[in-house]
N, C-alpha and C positions, 0 to 999 in steps of 0.2 A: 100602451104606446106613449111616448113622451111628446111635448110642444113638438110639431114638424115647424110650425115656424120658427122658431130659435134655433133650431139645429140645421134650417135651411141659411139662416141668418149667422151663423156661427157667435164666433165671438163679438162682436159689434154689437150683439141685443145682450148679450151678458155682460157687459161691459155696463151697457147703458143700467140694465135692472138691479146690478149692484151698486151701484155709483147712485141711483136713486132710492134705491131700501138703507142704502147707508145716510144719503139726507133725511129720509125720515125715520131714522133710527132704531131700522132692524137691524140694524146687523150688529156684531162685534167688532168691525173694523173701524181702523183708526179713519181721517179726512181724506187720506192720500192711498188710502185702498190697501198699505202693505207696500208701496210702494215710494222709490226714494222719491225729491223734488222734481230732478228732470225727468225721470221719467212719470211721472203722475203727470206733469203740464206737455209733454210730448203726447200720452193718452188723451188725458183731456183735447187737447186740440186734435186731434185723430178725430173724435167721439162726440166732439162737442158737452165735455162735460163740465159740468162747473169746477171755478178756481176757490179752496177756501180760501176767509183772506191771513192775514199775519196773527190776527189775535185767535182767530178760530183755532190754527195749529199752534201756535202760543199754548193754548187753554186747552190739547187734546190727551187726556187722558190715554185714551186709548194706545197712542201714538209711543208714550213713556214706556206702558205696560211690553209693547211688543220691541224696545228700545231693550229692556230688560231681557225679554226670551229671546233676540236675535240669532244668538249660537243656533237653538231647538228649529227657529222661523229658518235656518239657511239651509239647515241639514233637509227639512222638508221640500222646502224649494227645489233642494239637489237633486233628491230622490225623484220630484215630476219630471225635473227635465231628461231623467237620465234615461237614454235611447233613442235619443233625438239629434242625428245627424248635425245639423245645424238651423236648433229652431230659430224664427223669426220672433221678433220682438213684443207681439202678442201672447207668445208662448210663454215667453218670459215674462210680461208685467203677468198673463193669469196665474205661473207658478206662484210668481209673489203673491198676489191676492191668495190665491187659496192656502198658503202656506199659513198666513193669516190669521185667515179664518179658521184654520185647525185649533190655535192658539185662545178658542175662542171657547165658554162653556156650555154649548148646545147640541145640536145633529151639525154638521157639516151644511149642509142643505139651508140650515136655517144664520147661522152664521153668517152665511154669503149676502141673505136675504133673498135666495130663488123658490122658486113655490112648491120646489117638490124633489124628494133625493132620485128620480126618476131626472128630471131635471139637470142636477148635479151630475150623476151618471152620464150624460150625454155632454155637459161639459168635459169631464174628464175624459170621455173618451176620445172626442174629439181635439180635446188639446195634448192628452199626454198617454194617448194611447196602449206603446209598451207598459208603461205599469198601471194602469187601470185595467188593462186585459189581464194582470193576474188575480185580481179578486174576483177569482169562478166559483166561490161558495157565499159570495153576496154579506159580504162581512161590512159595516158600517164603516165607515169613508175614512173617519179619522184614524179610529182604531187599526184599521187596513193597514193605514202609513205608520202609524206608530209602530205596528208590527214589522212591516217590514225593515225599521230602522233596526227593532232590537235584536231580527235577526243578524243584521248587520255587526253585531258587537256592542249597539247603543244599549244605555241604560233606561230604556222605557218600557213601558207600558207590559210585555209579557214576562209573565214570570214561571208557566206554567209551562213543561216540555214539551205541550202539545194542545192545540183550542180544545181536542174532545177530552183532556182532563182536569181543563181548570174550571173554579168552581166558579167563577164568573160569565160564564160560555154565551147565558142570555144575555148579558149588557153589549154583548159585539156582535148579536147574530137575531136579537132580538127584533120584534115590531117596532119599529118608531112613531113615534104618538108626536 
């Protein structure tokens, strides 16, 4: 079973624990979580989260790198939102965050900076539902979404006609250490 507190707390405690594993630099994420100016300072001020200041986004690496993958970070983004009526604007800055963090070279899970892809899992499901309810064979978070992109016509991640015949099958379905 996963944290019932965070998942009774929804978004508002992931909000917080990533915004904090990113000051102490777990995560992969840039200052601004994946997310543009107004919306980072509209969250922050939601959440109470801290402002970097101008030199800190000045000097963000991070921030360049996903500057560059932008096209790869929207199409992810898309994909969360996609069967959402009309999400609300938490839905949208976490799409952004975790589009992110997909962007990033670890577990998903650990990316974000959350403690556990049990964790993760209940973020997704609670903010993006529809397509988090299709991963019923428990396939690791990014690979998931990249997958579903390529079935789409994108040019990622699968190459195989099928998960039971490529020869990589453990790296998407495997133990995460």
């Amino acid at each position: 079973m996963g944290d019932s507190a965070s998942l009774a707390s929804g978004n508002p405690h992931w909000f917080i624990q990533i915004a904090r594993a990113r000051q102490a630099g777990r995560t992969c994420l840039p200052w601004q979580l994946g997310l543009d100016s107004p919306d980072y300072r509209q969250l922050a001020s939601r959440h109470a989260l801290p402002l970097p200041s101008e030199a800190e986004l000045a000097a963000d690496l991070r921030e360049e790198l996903l500057g560059l993958r932008r096209d790869e970070w929207a199409e992810i983004r898309n994909l969360l939102l996609e069967g959402q009526p009309q999400p609300e604007p938490e839905h949208h800055w976490m799409a952004a965050i975790v589009a992110a963090g997909c962007l990033g070279g670890d577990h998903l899970w650990r990316d974000l900076g959350l403690e556990s892809r049990q964790q993760l899992r209940e973020l997704l499901l609670y903010n993006f539902p529809e397509v988090a309810g299709h991963n019923v064979q428990n396939m690791r978070w990014k690979r998931f979404f990249y997958k579903q992109l390529c079935e789409r016509g994108g040019s990622y991640v699968c190459r195989a006609p099928s998960c039971e015949q490529c020869s990589t099958r453990d790296e998407c379905f495997g133990e995460e250490h």
